[in-house]
C-alpha positions as CSV (number, residue, x, y, z in Angstrom):
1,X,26.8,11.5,-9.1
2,X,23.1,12.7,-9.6
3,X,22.0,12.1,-13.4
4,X,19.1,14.4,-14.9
5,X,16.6,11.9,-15.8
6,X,14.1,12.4,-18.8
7,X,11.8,10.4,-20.0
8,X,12.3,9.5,-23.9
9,X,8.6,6.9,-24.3
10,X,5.4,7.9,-23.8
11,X,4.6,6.3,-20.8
12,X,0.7,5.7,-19.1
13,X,0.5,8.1,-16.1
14,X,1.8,6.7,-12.6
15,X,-0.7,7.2,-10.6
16,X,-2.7,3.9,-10.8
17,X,-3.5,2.2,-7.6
18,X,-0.5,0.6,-6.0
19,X,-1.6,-3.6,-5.2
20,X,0.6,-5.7,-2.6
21,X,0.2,-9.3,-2.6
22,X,1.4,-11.2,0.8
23,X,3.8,-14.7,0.1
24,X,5.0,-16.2,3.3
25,X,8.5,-16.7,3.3
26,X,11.2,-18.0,5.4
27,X,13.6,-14.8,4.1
28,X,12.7,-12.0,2.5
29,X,14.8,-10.0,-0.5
30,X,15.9,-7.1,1.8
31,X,17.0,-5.5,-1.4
32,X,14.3,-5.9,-3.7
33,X,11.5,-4.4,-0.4
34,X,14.1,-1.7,-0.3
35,X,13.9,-1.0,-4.3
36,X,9.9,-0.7,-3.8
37,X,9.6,1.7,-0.6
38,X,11.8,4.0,-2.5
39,X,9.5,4.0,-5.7
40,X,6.9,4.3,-4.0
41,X,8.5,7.1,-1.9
42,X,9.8,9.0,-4.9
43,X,6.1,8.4,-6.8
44,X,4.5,10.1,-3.6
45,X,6.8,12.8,-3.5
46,X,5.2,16.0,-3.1
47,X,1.8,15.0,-1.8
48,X,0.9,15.7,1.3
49,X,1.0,12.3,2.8
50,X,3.8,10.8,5.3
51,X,4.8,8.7,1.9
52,X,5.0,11.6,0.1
53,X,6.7,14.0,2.7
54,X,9.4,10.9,2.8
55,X,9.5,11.1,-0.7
56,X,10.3,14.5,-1.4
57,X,13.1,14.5,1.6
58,X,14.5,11.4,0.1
59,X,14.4,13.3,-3.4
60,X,16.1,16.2,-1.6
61,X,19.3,13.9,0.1
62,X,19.6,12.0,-3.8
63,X,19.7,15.3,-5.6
64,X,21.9,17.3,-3.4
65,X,25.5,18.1,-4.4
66,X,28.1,16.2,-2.6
């Protein structure tokens, strides 16, 4: 189930530049890379970019009615 989400705290904008900082690991946290490409999908959303075309399709498949 889809949930309407608004924003209740004045928040600074998003669109600060995103930083990535490399650790070499034997294993990575499949779940917590997965968390971040879809923020940074969903923040992209809408922009003309392949991150932001991904973004507004993934958008598209979460807000749909099932």
């Amino acid at each position: 189930m889809v949930r309407n989400y608004q924003r209740k705290t004045q928040r600074p904008s998003s669109d600060r530049n995103l930083r990535v900082a490399f650790t070499r690991r034997e294993q990575i946290d499949v779940e917590k890379v997965a968390e971040v490409l879809i923020r940074v999908a969903l923040r992209e959303a809408g922009t003309g970019s392949q991150a932001g075309q991904a973004g507004t399709y993934l958008r598209d498949l979460l807000g749909s009615e099932r």
